[in-house]
Rosetta silent file (secondary structure, phi, psi, omega in degrees, C-alpha in Angstrom):
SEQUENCE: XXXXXXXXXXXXXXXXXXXXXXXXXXXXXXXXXXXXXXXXXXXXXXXXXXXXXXXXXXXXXXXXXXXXXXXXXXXXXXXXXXXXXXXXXXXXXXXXXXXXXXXXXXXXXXXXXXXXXXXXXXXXXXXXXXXXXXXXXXXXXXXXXXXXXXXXXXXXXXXXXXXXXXXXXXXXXXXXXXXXXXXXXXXXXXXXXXXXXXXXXXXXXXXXXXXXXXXXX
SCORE:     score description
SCORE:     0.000 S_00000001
   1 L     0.000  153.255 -150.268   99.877 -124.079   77.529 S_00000001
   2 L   -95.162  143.499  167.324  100.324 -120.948   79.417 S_00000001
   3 L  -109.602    8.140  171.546  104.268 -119.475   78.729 S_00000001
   4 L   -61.562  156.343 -157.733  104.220 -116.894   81.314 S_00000001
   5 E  -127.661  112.520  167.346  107.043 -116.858   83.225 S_00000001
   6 E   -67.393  113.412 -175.326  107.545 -116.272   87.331 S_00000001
   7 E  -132.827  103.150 -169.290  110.217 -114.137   88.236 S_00000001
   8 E   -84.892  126.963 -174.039  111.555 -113.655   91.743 S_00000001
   9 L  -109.327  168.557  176.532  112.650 -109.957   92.909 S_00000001
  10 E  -139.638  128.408 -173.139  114.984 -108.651   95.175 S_00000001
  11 L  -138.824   94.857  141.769  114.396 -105.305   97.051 S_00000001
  12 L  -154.916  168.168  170.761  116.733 -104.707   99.663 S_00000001
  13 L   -90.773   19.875 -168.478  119.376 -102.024  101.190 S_00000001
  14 L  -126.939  115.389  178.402  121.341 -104.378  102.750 S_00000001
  15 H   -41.244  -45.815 -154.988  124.407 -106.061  101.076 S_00000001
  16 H   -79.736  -14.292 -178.064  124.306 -109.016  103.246 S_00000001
  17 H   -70.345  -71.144  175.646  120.463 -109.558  102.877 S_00000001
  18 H   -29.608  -72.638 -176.057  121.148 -109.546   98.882 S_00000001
  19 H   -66.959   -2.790  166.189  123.522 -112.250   99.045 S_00000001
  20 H   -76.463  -12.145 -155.694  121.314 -114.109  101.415 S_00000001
  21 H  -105.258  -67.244  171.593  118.342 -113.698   98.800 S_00000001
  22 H   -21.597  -63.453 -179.209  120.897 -114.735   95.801 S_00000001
  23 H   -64.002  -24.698  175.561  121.422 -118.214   97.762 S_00000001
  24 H   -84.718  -12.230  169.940  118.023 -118.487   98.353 S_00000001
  25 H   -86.339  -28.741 -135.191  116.961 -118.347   94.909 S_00000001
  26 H   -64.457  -47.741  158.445  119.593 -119.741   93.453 S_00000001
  27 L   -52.952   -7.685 -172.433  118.032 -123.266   93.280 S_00000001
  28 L  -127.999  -50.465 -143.421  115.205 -122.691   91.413 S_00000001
  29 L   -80.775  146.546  170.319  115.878 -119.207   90.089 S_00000001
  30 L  -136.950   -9.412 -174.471  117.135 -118.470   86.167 S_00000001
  31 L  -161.854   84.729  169.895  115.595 -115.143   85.827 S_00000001
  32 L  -106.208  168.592 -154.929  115.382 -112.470   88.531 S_00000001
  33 E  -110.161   88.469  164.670  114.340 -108.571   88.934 S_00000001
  34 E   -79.294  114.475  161.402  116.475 -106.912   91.011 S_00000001
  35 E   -37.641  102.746 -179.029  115.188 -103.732   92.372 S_00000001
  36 E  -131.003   99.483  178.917  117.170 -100.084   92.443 S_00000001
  37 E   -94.034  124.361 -171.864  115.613  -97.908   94.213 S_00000001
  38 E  -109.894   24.535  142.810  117.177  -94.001   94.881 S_00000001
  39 L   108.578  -32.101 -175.733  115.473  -92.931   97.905 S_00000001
  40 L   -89.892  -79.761 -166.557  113.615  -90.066   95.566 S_00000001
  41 L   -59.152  -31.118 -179.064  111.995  -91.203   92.713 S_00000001
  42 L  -127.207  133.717 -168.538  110.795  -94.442   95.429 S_00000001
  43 L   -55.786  -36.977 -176.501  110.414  -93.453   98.973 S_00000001
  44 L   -69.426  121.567  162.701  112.660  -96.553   99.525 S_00000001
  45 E  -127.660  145.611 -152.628  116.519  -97.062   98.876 S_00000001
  46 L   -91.868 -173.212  148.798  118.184  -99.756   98.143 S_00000001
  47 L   -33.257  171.219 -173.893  121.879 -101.054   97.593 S_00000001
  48 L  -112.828  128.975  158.042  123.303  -98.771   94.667 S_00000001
  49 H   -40.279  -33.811  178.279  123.621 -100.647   91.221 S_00000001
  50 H   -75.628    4.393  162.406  127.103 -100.819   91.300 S_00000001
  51 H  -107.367   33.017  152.854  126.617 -103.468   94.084 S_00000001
  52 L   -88.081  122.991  139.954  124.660 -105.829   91.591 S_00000001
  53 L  -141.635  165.582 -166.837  125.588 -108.926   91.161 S_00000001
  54 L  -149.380  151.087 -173.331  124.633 -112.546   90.245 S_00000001
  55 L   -66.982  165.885 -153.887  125.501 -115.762   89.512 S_00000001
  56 L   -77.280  150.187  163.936  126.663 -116.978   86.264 S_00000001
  57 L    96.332  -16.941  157.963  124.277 -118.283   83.835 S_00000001
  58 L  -106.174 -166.730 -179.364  121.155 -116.054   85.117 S_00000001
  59 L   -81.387   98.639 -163.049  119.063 -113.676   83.527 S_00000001
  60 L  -120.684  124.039  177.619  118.840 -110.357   85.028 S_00000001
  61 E   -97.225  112.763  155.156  116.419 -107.703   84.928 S_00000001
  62 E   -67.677  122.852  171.522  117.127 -104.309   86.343 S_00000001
  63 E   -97.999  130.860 -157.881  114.084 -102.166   87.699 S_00000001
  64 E  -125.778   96.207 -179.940  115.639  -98.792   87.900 S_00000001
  65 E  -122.857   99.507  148.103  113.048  -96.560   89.796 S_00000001
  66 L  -145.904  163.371 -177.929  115.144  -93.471   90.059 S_00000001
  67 L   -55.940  -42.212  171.273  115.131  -90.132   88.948 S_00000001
  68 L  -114.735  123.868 -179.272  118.013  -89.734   86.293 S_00000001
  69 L   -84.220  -65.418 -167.554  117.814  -93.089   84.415 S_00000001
  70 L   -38.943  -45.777  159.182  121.134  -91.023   82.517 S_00000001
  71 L   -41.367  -56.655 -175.092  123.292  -91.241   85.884 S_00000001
  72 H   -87.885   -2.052  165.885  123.135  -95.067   86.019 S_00000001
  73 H   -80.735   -1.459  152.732  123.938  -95.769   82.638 S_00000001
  74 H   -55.238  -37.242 -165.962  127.628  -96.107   82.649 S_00000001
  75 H   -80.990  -26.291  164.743  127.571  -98.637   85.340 S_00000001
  76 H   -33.574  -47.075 -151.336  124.082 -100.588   83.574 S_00000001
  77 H   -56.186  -57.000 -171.271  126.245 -100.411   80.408 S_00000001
  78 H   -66.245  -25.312 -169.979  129.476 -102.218   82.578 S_00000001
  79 H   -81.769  -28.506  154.390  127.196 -104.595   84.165 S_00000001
  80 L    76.926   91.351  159.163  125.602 -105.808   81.146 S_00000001
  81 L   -84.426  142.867 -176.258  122.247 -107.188   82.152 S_00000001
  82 L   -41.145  -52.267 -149.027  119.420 -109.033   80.279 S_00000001
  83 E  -152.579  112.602  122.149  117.325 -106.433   80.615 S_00000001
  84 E   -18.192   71.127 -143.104  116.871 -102.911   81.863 S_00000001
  85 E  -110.649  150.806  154.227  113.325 -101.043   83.104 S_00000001
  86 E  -143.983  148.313  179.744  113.441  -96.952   83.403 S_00000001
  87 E   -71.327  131.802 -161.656  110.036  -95.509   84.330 S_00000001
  88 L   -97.044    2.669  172.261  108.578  -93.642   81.825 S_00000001
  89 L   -85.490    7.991  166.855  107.507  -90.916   84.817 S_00000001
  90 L   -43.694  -73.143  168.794  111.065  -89.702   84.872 S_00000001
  91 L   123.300    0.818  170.662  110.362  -86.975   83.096 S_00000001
  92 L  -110.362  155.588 -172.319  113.695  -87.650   80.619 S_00000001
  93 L   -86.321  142.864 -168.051  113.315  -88.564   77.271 S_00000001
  94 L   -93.020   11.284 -173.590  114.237  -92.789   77.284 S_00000001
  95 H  -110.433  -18.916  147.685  114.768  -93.769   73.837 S_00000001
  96 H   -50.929  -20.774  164.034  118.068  -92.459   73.660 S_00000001
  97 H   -66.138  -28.287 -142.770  118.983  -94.297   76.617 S_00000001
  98 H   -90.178  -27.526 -157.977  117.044  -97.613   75.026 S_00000001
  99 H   -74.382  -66.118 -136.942  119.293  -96.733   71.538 S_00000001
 100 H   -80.136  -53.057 -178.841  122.486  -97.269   73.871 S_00000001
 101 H   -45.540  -52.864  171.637  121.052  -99.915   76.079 S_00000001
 102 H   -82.862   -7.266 -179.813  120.778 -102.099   72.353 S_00000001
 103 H   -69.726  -34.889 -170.766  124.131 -100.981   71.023 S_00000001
 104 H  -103.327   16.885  175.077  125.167 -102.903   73.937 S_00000001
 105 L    71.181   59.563  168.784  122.860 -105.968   73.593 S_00000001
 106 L  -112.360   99.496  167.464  120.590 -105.030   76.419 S_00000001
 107 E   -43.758  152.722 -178.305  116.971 -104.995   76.313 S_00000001
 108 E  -120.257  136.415 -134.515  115.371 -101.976   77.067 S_00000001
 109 E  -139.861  130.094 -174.841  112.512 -101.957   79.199 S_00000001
 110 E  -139.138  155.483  163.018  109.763  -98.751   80.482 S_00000001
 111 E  -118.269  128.401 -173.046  107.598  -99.225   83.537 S_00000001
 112 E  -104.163  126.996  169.726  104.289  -97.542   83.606 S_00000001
 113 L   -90.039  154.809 -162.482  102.974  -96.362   87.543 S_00000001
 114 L   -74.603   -3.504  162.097   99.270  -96.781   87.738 S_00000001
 115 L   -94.968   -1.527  162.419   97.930  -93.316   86.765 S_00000001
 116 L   -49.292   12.192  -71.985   99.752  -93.695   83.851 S_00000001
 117 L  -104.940  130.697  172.474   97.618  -94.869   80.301 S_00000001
 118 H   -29.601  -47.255 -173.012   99.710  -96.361   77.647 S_00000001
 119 H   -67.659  -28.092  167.243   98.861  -94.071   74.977 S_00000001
 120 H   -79.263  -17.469  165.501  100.529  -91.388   76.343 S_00000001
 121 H  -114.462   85.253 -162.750  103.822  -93.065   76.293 S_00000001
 122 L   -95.243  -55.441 -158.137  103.172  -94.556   72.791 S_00000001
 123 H   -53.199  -28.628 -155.965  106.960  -93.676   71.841 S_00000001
 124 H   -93.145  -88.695  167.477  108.618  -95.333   74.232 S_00000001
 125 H    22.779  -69.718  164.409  105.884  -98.679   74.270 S_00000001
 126 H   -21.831  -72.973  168.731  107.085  -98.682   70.617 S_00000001
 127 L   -80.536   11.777  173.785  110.939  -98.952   70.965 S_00000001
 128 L  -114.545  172.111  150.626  111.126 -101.158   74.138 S_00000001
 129 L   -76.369  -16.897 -167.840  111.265 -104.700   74.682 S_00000001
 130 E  -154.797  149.809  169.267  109.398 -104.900   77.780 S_00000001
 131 E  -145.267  145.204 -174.170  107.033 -103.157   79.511 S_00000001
 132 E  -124.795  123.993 -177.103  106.287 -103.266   82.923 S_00000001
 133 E   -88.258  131.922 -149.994  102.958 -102.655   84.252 S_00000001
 134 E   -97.871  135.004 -171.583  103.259 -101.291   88.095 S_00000001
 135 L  -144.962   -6.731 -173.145  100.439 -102.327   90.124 S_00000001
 136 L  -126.169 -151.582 -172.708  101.410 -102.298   93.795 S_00000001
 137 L   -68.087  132.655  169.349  103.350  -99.789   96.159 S_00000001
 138 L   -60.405  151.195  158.553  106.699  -98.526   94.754 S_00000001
 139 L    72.132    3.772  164.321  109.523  -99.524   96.711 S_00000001
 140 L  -135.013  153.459  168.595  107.767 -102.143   98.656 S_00000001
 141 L   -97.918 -170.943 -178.468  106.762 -105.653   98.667 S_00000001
 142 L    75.173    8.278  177.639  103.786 -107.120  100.138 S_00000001
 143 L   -68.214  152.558  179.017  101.554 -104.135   98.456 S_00000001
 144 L   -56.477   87.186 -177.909   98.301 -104.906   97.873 S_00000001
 145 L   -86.260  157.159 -175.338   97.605 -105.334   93.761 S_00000001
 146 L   -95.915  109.707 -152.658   95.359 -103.335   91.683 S_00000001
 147 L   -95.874    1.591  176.614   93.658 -105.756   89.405 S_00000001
 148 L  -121.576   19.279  154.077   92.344 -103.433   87.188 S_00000001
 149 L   -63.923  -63.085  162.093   95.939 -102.489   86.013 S_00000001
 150 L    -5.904  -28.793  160.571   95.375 -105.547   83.887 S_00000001
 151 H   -77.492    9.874  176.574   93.114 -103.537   81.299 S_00000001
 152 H   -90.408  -22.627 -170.188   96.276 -101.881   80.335 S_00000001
 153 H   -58.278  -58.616 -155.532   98.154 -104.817   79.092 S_00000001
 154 H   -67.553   -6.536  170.794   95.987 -105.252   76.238 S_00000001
 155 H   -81.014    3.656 -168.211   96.176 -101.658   75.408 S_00000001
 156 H   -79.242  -59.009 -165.448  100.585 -102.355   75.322 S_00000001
 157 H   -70.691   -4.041 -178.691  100.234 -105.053   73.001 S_00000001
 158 H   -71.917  -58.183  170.193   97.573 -102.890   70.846 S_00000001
 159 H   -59.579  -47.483 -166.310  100.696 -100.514   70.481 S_00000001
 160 L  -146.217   91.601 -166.802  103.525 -103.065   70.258 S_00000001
 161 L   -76.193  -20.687   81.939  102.325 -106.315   69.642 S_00000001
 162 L    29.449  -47.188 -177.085  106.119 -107.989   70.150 S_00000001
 163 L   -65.813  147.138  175.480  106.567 -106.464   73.511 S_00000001
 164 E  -113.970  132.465 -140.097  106.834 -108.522   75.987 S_00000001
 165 E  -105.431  110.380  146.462  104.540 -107.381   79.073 S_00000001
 166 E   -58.559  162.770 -152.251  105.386 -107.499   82.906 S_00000001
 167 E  -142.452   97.556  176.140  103.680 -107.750   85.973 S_00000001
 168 E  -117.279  129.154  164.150  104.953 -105.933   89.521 S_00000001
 169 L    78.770  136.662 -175.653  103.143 -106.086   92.660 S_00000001
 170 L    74.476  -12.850  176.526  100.809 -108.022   94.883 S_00000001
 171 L   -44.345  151.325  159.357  101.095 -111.212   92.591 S_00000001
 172 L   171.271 -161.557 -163.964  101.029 -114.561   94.757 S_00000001
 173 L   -68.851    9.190  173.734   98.872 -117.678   94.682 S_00000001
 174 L   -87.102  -92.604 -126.231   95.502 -115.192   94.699 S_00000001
 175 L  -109.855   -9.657 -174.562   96.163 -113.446   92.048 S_00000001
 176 L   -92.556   15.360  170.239   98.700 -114.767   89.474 S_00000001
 177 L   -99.340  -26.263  179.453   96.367 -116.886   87.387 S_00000001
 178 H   -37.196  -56.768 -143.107   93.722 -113.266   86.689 S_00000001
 179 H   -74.669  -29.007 -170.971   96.864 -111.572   85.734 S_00000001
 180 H   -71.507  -20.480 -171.750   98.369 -114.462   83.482 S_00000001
 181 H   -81.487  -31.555  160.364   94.727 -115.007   82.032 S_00000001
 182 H   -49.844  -34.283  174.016   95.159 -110.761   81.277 S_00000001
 183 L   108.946   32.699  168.419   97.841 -111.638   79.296 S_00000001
 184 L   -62.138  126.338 -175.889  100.987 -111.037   81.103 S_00000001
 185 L  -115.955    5.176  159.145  103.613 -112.674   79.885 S_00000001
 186 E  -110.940  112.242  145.336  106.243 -111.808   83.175 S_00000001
 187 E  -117.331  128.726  177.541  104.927 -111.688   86.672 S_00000001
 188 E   -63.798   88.058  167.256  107.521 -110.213   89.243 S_00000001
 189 E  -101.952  163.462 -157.504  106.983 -111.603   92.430 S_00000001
 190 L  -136.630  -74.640 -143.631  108.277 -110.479   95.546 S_00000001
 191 L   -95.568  -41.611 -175.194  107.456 -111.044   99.567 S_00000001
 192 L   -36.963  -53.397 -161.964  104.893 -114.303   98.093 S_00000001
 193 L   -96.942  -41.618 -127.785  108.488 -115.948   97.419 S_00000001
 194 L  -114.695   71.451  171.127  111.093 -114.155   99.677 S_00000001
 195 L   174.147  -29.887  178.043  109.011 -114.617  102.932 S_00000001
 196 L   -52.430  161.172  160.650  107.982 -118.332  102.287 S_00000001
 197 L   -73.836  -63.740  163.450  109.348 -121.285  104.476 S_00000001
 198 L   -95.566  117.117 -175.412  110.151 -122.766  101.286 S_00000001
 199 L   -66.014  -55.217  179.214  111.184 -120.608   99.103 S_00000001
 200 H   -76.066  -45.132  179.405  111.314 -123.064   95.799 S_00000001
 201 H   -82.448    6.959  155.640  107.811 -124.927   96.269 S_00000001
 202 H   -66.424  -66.679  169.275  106.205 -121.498   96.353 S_00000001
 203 H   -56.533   -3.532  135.938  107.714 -120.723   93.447 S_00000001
 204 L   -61.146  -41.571  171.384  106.700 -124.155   92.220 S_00000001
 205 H   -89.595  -35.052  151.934  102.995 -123.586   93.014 S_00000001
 206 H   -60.628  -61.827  162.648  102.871 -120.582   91.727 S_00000001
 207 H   -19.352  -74.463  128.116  104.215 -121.451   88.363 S_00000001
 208 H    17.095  -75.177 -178.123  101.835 -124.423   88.734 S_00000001
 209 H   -67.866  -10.688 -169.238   99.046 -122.220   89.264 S_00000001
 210 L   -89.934  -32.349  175.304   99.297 -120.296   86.021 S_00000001
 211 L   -86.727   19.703  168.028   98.081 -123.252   83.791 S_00000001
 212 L   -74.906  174.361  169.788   94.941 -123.392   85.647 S_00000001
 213 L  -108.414  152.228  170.651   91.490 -122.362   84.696 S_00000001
 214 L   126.808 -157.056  179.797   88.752 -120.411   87.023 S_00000001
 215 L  -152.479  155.839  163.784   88.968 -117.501   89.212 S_00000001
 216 L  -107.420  128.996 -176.086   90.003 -117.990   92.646 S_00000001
 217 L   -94.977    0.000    0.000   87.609 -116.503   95.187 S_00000001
């Protein structure tokens, strides 16, 4: 049976938006990606991390696509999250942030953008928990995905067979059984849930849709 796991994000600048996306998941949801975008590093920007928050009991992964990953760690640190992502295109080195990030019982997380190749960020691949392979527009949903991001997961798990692999952009009911059959074991979904009339039997059919077999055409 397939164990990937569907995980509904939130991308917005608008406080009141968040908490409307927070209620709307909230039935269904145990483990969502909330989006922090600084306007630089992503064309887009969002709420500022220190206005995350979520209800008790889920799981939360921060995507941090900004420039100094080093800025937002005191407030990651206070907010205590499952799980962390910093981009490995930053251009700072991340495993002393990832060193901090586990002192405080955080996973640590790198996201690879699509001209990236694994091998060149071997160190960090090594030392994270997660890796998230980036496949649609930064800083927006409803991008298009690039399906042939999907040879990199198997070069992730060649490096760090342990890691656990993510999935961002373009995912819906087209495309999430290729990528789960790639061997993703996260996919990140975004406008596919957040856009539905029903919010929970999307995310019910997609789920759904992951133990199938085939290719959808």
């Amino acid at each position: 049976m397939i164990t990937t796991q569907i995980v509904p994000t939130i991308l917005t600048n608008s406080p009141d938006q968040y908490k409307a996306l927070i209620t709307k998941f909230q039935p269904f949801a145990k483990r969502v990606q909330v989006d922090i975008a600084d306007g630089t590093f992503a064309p887009a920007i969002t709420i500022p991390v220190n206005n995350v928050w979520w209800p008790q009991g889920w799981e939360i992964d921060l995507h941090m696509m900004v420039v100094r990953p080093t800025e937002h760690l005191p407030i990651i640190l206070q907010l205590k999250p499952s799980l962390c992502i910093f981009h490995a295109e930053t251009g700072e080195d991340l495993l002393p942030l990832f060193d901090q990030l586990h002192a405080a019982n955080i996973k640590a997380g790198v996201a690879l953008m699509k001209p990236t190749y694994p091998g060149s960020v071997r160190q960090f691949i090594e030392k994270a928990d997660h890796v998230l392979v980036f496949a649609g527009e930064i800083g927006k949903q409803g991008s298009q995905a690039d399906m042939l991001q999907t040879e990199k997961i198997q070069l992730i798990k060649d490096i760090n067979p342990n890691v656990e692999v993510g999935w961002d952009g373009g995912a819906n009911l087209k495309t999430v059984r290729a990528i789960t059959h790639a061997g993703a074991d996260v996919i990140d979904v975004g406008s596919a849930i957040t856009n539905a009339d029903d919010p929970k039997a999307m995310f019910d059919a997609l789920t759904a849709d992951l133990d199938k077999r085939g290719v959808i055409l």
